[in-house]
PyMOL Python script that loads the backbone (N, CA, C, O; Angstrom):
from pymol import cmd

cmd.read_pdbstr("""\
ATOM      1  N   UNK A   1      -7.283  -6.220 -16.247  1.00  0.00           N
ATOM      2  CA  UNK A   1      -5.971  -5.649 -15.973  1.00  0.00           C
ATOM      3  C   UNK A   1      -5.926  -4.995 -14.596  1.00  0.00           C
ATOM      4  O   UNK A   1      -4.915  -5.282 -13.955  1.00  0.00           O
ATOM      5  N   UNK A   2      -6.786  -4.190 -14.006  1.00  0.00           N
ATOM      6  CA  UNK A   2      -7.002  -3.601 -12.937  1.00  0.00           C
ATOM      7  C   UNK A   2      -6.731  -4.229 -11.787  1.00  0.00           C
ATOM      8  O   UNK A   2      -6.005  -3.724 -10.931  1.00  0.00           O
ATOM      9  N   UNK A   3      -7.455  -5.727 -11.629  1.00  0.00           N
ATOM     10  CA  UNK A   3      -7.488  -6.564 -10.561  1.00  0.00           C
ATOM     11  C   UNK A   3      -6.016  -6.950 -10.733  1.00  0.00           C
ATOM     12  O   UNK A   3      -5.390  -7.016  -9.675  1.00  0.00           O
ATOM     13  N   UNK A   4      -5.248  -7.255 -12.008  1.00  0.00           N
ATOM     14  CA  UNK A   4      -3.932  -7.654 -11.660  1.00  0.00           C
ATOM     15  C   UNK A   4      -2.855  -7.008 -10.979  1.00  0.00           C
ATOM     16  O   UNK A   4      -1.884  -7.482 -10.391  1.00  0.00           O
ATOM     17  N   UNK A   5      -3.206  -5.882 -11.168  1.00  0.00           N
ATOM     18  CA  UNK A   5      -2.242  -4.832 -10.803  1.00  0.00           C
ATOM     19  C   UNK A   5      -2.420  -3.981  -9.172  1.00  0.00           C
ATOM     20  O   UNK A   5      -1.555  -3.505  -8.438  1.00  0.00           O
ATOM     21  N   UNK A   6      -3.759  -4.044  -9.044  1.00  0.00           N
ATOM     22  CA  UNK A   6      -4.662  -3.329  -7.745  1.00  0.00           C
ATOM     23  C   UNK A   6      -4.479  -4.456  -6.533  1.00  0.00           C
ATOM     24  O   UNK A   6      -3.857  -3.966  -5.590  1.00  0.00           O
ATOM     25  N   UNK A   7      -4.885  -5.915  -6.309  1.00  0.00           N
ATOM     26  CA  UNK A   7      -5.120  -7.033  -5.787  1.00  0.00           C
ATOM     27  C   UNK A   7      -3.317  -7.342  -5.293  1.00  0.00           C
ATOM     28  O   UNK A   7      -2.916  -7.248  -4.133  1.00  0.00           O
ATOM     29  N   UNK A   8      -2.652  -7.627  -6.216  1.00  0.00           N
ATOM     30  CA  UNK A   8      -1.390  -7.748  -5.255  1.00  0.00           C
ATOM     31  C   UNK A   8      -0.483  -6.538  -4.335  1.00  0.00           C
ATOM     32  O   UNK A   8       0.406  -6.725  -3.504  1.00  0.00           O
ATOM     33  N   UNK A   9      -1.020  -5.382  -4.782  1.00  0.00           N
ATOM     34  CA  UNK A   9      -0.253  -4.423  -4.155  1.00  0.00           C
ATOM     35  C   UNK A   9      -1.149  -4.140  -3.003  1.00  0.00           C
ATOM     36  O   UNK A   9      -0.822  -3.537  -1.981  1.00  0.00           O
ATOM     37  N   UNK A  10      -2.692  -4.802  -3.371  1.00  0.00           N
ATOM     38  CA  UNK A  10      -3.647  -4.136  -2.017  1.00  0.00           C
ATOM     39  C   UNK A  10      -3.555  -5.135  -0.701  1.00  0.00           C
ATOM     40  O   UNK A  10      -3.794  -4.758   0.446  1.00  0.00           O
ATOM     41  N   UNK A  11      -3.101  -6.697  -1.136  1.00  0.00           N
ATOM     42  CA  UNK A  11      -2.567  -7.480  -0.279  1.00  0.00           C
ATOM     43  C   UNK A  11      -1.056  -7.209   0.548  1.00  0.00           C
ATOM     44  O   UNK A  11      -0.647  -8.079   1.318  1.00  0.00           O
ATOM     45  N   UNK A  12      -0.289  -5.974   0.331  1.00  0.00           N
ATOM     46  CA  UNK A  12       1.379  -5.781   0.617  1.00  0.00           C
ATOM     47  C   UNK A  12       0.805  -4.956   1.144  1.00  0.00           C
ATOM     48  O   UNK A  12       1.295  -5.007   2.272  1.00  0.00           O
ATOM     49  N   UNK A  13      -0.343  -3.735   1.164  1.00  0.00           N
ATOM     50  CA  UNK A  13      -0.374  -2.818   1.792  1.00  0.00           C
ATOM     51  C   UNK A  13      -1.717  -3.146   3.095  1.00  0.00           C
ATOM     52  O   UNK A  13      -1.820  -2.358   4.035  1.00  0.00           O
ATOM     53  N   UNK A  14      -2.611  -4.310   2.989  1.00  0.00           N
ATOM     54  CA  UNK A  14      -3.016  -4.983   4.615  1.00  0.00           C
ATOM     55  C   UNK A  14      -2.036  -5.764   5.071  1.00  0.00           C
ATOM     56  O   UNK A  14      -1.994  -6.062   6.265  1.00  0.00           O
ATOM     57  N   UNK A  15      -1.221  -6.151   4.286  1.00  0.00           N
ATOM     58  CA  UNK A  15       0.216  -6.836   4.996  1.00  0.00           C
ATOM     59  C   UNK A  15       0.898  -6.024   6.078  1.00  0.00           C
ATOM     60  O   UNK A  15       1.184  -6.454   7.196  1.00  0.00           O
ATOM     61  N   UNK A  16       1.147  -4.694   5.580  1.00  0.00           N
ATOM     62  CA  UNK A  16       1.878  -3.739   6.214  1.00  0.00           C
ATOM     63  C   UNK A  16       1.151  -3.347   7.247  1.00  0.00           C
ATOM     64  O   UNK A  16       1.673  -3.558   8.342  1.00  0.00           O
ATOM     65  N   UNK A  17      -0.198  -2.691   7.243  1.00  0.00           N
ATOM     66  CA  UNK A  17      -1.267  -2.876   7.916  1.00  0.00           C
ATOM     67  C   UNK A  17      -0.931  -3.979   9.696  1.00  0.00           C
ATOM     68  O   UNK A  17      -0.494  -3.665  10.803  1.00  0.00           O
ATOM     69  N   UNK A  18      -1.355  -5.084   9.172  1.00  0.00           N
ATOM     70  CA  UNK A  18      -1.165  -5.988  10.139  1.00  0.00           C
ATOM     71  C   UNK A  18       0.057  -5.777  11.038  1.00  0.00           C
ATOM     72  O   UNK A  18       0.104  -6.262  12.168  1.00  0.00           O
ATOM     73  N   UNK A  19       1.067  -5.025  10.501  1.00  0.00           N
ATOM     74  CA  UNK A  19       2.429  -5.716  10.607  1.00  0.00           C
ATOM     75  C   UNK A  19       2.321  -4.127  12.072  1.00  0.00           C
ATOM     76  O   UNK A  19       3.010  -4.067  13.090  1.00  0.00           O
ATOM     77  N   UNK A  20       1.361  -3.212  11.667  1.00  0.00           N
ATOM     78  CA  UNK A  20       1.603  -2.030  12.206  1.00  0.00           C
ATOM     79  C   UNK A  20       0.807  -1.869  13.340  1.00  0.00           C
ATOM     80  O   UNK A  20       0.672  -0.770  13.879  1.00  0.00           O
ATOM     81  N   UNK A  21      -0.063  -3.525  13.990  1.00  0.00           N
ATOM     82  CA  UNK A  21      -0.122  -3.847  15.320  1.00  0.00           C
ATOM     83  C   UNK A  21       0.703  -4.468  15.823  1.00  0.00           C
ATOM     84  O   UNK A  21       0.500  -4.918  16.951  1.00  0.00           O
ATOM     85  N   UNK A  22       1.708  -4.662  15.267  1.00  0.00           N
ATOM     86  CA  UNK A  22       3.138  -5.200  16.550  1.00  0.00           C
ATOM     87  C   UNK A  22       3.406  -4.565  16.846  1.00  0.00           C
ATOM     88  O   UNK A  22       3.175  -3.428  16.435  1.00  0.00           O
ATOM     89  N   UNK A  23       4.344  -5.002  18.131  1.00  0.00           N
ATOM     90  CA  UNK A  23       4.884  -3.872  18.614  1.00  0.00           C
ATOM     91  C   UNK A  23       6.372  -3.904  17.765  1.00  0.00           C
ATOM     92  O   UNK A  23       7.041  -4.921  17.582  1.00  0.00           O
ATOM     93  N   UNK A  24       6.707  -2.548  17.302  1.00  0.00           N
ATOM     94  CA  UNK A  24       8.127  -2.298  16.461  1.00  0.00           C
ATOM     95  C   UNK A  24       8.803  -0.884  17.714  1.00  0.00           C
ATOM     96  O   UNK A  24       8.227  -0.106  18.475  1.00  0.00           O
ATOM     97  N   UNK A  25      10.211  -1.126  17.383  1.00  0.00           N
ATOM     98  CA  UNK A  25      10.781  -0.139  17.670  1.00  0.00           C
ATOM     99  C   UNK A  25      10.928   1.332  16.517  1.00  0.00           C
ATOM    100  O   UNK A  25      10.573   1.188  15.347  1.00  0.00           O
ATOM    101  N   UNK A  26      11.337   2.339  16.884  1.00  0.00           N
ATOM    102  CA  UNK A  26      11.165   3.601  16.427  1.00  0.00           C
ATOM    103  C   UNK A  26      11.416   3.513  14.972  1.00  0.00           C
ATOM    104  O   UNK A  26      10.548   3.949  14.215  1.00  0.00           O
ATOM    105  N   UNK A  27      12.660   2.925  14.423  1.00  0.00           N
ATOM    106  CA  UNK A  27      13.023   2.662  13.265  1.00  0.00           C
ATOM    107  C   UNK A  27      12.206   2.233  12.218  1.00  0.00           C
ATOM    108  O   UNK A  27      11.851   2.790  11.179  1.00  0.00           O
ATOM    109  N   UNK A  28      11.941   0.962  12.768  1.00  0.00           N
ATOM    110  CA  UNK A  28      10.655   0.403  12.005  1.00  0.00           C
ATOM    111  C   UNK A  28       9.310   0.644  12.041  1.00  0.00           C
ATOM    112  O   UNK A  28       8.519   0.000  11.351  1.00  0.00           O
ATOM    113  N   UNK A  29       9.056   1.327  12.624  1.00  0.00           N
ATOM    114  CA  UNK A  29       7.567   2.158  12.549  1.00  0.00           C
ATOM    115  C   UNK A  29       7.693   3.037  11.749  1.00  0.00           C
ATOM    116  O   UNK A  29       6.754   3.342  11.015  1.00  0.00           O
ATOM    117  N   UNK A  30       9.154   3.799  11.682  1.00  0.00           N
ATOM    118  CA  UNK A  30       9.121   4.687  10.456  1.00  0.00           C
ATOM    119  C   UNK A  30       9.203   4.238   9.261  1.00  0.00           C
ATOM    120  O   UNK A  30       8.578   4.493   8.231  1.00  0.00           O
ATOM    121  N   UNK A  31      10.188   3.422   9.553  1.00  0.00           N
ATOM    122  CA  UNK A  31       9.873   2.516   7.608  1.00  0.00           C
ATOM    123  C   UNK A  31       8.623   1.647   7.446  1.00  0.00           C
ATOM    124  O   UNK A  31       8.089   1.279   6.400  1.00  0.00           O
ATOM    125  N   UNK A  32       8.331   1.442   8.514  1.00  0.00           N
ATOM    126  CA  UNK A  32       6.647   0.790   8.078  1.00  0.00           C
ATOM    127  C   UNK A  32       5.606   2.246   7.575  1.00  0.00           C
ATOM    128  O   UNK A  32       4.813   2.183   6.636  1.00  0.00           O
ATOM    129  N   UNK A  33       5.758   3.099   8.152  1.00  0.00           N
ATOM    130  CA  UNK A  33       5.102   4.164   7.858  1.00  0.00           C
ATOM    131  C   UNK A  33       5.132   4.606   6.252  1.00  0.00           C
ATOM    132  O   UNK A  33       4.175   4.681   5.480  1.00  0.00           O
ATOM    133  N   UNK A  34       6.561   4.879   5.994  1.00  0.00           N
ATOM    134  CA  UNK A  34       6.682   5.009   4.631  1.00  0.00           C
ATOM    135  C   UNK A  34       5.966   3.952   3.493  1.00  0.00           C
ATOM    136  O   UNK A  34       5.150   4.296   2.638  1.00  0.00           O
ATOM    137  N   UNK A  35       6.460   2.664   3.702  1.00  0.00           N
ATOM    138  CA  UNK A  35       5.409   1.213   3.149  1.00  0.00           C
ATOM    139  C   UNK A  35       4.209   1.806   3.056  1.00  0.00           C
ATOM    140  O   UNK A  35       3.830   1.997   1.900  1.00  0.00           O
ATOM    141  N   UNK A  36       3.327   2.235   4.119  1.00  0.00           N
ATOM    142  CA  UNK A  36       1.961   2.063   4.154  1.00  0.00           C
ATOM    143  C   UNK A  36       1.853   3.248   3.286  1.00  0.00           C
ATOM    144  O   UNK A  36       1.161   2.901   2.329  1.00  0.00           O
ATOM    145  N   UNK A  37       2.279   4.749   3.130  1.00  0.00           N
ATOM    146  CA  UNK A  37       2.206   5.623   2.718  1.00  0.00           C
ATOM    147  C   UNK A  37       2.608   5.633   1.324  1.00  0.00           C
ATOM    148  O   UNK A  37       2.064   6.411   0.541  1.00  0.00           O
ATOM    149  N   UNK A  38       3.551   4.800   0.935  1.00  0.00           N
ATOM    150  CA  UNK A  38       4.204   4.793  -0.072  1.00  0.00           C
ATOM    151  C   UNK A  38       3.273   3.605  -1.137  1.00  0.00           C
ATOM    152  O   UNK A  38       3.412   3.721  -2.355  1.00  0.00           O
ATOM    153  N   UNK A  39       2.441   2.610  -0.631  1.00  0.00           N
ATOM    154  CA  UNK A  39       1.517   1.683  -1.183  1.00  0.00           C
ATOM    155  C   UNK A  39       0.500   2.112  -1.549  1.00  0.00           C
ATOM    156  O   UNK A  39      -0.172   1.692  -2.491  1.00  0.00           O
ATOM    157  N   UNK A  40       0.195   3.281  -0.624  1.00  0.00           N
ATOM    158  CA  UNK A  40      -1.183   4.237  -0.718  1.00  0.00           C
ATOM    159  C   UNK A  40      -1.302   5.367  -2.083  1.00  0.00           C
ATOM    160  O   UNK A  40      -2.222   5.745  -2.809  1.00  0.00           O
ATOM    161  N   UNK A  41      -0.076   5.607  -1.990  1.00  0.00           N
ATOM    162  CA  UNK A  41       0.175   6.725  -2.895  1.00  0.00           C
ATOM    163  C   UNK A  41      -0.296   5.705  -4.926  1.00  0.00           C
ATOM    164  O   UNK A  41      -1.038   5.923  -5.884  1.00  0.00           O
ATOM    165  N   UNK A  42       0.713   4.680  -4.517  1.00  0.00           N
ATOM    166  CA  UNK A  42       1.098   3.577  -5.667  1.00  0.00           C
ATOM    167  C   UNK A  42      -0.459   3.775  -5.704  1.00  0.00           C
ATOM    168  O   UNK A  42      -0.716   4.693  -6.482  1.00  0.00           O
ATOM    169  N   UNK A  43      -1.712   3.178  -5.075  1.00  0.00           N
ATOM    170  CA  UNK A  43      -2.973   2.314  -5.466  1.00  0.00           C
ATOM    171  C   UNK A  43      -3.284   3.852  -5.715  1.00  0.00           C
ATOM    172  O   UNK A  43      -3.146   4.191  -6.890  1.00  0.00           O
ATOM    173  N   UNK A  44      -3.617   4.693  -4.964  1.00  0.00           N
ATOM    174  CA  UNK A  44      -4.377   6.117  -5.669  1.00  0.00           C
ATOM    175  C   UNK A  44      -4.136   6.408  -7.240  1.00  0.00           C
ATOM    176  O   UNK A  44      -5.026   6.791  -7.999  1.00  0.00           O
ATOM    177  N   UNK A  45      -2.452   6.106  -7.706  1.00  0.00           N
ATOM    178  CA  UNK A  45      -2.091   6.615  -8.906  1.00  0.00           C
ATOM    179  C   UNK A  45      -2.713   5.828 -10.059  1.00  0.00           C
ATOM    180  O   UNK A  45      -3.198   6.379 -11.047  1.00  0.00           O
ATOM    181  N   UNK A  46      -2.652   3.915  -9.790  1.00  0.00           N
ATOM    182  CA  UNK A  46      -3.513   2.921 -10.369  1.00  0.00           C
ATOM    183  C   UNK A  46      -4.996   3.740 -10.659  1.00  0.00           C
ATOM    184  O   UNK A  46      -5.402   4.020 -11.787  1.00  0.00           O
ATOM    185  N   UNK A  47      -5.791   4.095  -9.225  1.00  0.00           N
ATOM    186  CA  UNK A  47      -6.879   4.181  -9.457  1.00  0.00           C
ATOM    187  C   UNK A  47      -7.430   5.376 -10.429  1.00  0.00           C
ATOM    188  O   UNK A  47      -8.477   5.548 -11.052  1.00  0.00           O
ATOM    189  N   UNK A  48      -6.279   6.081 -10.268  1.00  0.00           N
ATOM    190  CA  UNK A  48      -6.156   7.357 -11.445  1.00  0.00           C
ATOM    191  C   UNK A  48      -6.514   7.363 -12.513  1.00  0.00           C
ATOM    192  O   UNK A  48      -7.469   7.909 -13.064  1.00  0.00           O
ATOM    193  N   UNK A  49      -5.122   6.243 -13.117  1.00  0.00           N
ATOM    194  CA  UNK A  49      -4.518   5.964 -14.366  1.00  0.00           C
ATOM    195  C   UNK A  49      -5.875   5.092 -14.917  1.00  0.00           C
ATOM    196  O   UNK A  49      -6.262   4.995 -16.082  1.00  0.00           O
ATOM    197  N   UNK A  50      -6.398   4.560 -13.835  1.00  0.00           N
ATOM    198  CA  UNK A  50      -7.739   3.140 -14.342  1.00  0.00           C
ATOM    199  C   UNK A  50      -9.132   4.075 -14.671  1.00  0.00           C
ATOM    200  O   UNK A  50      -9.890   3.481 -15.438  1.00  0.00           O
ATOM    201  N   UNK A  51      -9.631   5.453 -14.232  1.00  0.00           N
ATOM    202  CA  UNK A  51     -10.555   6.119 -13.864  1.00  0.00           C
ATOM    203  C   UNK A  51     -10.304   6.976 -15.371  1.00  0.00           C
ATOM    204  O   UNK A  51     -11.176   7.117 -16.228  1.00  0.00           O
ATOM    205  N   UNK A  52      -9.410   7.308 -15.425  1.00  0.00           N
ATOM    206  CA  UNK A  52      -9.102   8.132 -16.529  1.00  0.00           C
ATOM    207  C   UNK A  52      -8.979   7.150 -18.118  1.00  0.00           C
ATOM    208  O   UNK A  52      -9.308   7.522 -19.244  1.00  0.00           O
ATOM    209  N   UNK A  53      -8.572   6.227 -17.821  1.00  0.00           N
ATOM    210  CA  UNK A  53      -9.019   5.063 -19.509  1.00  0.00           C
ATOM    211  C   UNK A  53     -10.033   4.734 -19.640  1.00  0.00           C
ATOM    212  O   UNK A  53     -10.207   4.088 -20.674  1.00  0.00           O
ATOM    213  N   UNK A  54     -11.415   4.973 -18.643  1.00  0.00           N
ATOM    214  CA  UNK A  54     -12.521   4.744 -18.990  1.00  0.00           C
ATOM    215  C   UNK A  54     -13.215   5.834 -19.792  1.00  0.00           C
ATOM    216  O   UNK A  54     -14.368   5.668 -20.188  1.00  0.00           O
TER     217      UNK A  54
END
""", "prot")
cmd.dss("prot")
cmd.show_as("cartoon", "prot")
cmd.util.cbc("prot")
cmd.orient("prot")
């Protein structure tokens, strides 16, 4: 269950990653910022929720 849930969101968040060596204007660096922050938050809570059913 872990890998299903961990593996596609950890691929959207090196997606975002990548995306945050272009060059973007101000706007989108901030909403890329949020993405990366906001993906980070998501996998910590997984790794929580997964750490704590063991």
């Amino acid at each position: 269950m872990s890998h299903e849930i961990r593996s596609p969101l950890s691929g959207v968040v090196s997606m975002a990653e990548v995306l945050s060596t272009t060059k973007l204007d101000r706007e989108q660096r901030e909403l890329l910022n949020v993405m990366l922050s906001s993906g980070d938050m998501v996998l910590q809570i997984i790794n929580d929720i997964l750490d704590l059913s063991k």
